[in-house]
NUMIDO-176091 format. One line per 3 residues: number of its first residue (from 1); their letters; for each residue x, y, z of C-alpha. Coordinates in Angstrom, 2 decimals, padded with zeros to 5 digits. Example, Ala and Ser with C-alpha at 12.3 -4.5 7.8 and 13.67 -1.06 7.14 Angstrom:
! NUMIDO-176091
1> AS> 012.30,-004.50,007.80  013.67,-001.06,007.14
***
This chain:
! NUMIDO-176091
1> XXX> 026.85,016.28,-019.07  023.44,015.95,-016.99  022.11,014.14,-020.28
4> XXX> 024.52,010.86,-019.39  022.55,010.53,-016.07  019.34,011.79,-017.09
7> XXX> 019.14,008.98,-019.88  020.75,006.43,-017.52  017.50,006.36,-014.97
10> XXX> 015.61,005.97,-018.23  017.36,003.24,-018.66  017.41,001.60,-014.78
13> XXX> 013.67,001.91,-015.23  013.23,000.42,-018.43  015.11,-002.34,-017.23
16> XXX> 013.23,-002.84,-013.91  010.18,-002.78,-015.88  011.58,-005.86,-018.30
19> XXX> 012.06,-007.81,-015.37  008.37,-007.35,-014.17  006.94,-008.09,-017.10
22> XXX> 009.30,-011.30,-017.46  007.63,-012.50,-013.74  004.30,-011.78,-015.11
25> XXX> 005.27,-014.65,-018.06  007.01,-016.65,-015.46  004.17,-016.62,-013.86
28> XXX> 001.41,-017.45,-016.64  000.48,-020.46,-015.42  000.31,-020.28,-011.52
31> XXX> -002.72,-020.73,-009.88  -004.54,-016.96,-008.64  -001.38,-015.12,-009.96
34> XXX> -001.94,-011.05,-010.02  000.27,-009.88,-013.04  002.25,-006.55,-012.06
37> XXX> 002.48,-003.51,-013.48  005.56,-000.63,-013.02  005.01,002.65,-012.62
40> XXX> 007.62,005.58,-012.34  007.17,009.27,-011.24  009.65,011.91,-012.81
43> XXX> 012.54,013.07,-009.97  013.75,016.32,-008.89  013.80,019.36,-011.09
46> XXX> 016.77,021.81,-011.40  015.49,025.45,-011.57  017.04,027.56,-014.52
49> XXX> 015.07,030.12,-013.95  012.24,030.91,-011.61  008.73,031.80,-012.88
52> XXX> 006.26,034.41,-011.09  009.57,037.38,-010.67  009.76,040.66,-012.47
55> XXX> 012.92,040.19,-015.19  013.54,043.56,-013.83  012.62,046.35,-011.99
58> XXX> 008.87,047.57,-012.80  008.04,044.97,-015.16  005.81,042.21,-014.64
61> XXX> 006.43,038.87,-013.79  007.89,036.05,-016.67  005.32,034.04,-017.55
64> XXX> 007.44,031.02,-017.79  010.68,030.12,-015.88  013.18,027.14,-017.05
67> XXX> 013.36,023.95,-014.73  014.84,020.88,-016.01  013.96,017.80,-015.48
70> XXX> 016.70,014.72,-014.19  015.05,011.62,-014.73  013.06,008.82,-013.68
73> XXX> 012.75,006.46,-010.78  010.58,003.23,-009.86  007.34,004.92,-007.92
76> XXX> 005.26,001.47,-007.45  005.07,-002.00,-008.64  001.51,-002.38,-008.98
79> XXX> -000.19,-005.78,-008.68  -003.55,-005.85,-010.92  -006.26,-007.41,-008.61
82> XXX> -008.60,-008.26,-011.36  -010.48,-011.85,-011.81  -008.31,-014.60,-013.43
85> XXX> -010.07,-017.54,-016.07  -012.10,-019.97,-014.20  -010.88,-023.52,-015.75
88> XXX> -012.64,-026.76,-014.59  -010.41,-029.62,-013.03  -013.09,-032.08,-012.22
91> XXX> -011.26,-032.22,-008.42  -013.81,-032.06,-005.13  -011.14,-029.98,-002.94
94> XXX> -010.21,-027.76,-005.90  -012.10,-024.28,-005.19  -012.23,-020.90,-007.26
97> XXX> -013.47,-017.47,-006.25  -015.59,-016.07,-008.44  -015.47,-012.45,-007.59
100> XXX> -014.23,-010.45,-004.99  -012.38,-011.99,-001.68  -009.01,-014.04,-000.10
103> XXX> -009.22,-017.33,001.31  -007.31,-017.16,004.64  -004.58,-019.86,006.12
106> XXX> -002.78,-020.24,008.89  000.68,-019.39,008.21  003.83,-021.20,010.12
109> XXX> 003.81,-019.28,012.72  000.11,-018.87,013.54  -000.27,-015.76,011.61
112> XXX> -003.36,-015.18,008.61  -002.09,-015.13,005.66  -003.97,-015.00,002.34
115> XXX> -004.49,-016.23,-001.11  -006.83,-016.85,-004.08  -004.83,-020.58,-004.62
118> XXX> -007.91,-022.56,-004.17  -006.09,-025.73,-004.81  -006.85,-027.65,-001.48
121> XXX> -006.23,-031.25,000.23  -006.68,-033.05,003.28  -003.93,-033.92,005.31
124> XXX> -003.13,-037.06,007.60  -005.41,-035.80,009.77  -008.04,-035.05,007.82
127> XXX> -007.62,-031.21,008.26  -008.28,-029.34,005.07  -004.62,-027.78,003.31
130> XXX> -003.59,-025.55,000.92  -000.61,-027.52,-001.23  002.27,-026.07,001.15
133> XXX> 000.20,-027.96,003.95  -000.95,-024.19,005.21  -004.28,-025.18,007.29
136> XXX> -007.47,-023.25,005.53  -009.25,-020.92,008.50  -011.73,-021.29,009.26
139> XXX> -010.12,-024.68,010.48  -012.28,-027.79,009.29  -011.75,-031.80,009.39
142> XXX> -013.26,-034.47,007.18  -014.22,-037.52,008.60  -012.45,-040.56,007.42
145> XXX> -014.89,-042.18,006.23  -016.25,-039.71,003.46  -017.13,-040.75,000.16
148> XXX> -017.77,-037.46,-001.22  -017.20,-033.68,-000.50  -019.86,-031.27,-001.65
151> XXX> -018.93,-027.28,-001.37  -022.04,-025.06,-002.26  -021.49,-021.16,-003.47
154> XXX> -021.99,-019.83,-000.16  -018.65,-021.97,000.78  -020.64,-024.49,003.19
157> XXX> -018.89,-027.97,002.98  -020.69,-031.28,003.06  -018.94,-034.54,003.80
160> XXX> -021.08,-037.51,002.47  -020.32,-040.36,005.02  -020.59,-043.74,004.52
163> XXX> -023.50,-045.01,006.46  -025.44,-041.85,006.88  -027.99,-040.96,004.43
166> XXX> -027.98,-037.13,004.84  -024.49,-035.06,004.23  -022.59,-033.65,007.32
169> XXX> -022.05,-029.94,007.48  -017.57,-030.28,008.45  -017.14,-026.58,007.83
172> XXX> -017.53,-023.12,006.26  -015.36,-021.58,004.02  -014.87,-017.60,004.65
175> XXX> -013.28,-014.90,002.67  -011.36,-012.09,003.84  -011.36,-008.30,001.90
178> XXX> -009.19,-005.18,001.92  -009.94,-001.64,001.26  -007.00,-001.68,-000.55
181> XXX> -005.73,-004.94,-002.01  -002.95,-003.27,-003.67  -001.15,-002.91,-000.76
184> XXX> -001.13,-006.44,000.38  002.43,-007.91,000.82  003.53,-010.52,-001.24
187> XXX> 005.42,-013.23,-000.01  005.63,-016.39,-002.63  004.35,-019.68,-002.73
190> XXX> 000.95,-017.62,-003.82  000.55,-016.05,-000.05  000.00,-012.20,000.60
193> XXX> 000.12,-010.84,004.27  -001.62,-008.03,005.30  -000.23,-004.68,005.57
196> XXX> -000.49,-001.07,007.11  -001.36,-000.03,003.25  -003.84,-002.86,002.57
199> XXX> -005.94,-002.07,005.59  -007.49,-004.77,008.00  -009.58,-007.28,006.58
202> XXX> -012.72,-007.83,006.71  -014.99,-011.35,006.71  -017.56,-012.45,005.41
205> XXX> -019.89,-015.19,003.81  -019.15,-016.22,000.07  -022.18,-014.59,-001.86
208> XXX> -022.96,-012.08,000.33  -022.57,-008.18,-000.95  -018.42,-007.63,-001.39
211> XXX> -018.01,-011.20,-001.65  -017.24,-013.54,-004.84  -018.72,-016.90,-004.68
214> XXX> -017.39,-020.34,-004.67  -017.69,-022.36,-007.35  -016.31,-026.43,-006.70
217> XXX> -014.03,-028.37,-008.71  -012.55,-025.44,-010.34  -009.60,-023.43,-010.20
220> XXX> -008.72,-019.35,-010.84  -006.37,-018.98,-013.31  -003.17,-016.35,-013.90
223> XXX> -004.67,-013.24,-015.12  -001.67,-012.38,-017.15  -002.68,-011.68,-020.78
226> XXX> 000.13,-013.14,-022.95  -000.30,-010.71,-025.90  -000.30,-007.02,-023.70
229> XXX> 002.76,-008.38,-021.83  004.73,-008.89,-025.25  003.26,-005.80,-026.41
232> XXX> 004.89,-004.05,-023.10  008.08,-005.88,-023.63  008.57,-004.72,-027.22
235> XXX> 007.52,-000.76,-025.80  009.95,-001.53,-022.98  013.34,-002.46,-025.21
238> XXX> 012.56,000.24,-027.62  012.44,002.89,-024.79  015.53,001.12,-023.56
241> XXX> 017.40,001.46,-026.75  016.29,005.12,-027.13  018.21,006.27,-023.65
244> XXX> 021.00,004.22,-024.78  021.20,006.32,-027.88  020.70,009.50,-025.69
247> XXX> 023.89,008.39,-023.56  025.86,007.36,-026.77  024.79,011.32,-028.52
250> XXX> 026.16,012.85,-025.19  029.26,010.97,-025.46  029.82,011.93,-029.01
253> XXX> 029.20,015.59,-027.95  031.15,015.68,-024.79  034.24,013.60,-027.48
256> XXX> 033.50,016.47,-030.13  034.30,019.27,-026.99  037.16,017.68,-025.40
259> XXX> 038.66,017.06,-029.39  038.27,021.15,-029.86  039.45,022.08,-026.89
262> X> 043.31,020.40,-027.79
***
């Protein structure tokens, strides 16, 4: 019976699309998290009958043939690139993005990668971090002697050195955009890496048209919304119990055939 396989894609994809929704709730708390969204397409369809042919010689064409559908499969897993909560931690090297834009580091191996994890440091060299120890690019250093770090919208840094009366300009934070952030890669530890379906990226000044700007001492938050991703969860087991009752009704019918048939 093409209804047993038929319901059991339905049921593959309702089960792929739990396990999204249970990394968007994993996930509620981590800093610049994009929650995901599945999305399926319909597969092949079996042709009955075909449409647009005479049903016999010198009449017109059917109007309607018979093609029947067999099932579902994953098409995308979709992350939603829209701004996270802004919440305040009072921290100098903690940076947000308020709008549009990726704050690039250098990866291991030399290569950009990119993030919206504005949780920064310094390390032992006074190079600013991300919290994997990832240098931020542009590549800036802040003197050891700084008693305060001042970062203004347009992502200029400031280092406030002891014994000078005017702040020193250490560095300018940059942000990188896609024409199709979508397609970014993800790779953990809050890191993307660009992609043939992202695009290049393109630089620019915090502020400046395309760009979010930076706002200090605060941090972007996971844009998962707590209440939709139960609400998907609940549509997601109830469309997984209805193809399990499609499979168990094909199983009683195929039982009630091979019963008459003795």
């Amino acid at each position: 019976m093409r209804a047993l396989s038929i319901a059991a894609t339905g049921m593959s994809a309702q089960q792929l699309n739990v396990e999204v929704i249970a990394n968007n709730i994993a996930n509620i708390n981590t800093t610049g998290f994009k929650r995901a969204r599945a999305e399926f397409t319909d597969l092949l369809y079996q042709v009955e009958r075909t449409n647009g042919i005479p049903n016999s010689s010198g009449t017109g064409a059917i109007p309607e043939g018979a093609q029947l559908g067999l099932g579902t499969r994953l098409a995308a897993i979709r992350n939603v690139h829209i701004q996270g909560p802004l919440a305040n931690t009072g921290n100098k090297l903690d940076v947000a993005i308020n709008g549009s834009g990726w704050f690039q580091v250098a990866g291991p191996d030399g290569e950009t990668l990119y993030t919206r994890d504005g949780a920064f440091n310094t390390n032992e060299n006074g190079q600013v971090v991300t919290l994997d120890g990832y240098e931020v690019q542009p590549s800036m250093t802040v003197p050891a002697n700084t008693l305060s770090i001042d970062i203004n919208k347009a992502g200029e840094v400031y280092a406030q050195v002891a014994g000078q009366t005017t702040p020193t300009l250490v560095g300018q934070l940059t942000l990188a955009s896609f024409p199709n952030s979508a397609g970014l890669e993800e790779l953990g530890g809050n890191l993307f890496r660009q992609t043939v379906s992202s695009g290049s990226a393109t630089t620019g000044i915090p502020g400046q048209t395309g760009y979010g700007s930076i706002e200090q001492g605060y941090l972007e938050g996971s844009n998962v919304d707590p209440v939709k991703e139960i609400t998907d969860l609940i549509s997601a087991q109830r469309a997984y119990e209805i193809n399990s009752k499609v499979i168990q009704a094909a199983d009683d019918m195929a039982g009630t055939v091979s019963k008459g048939l003795r």
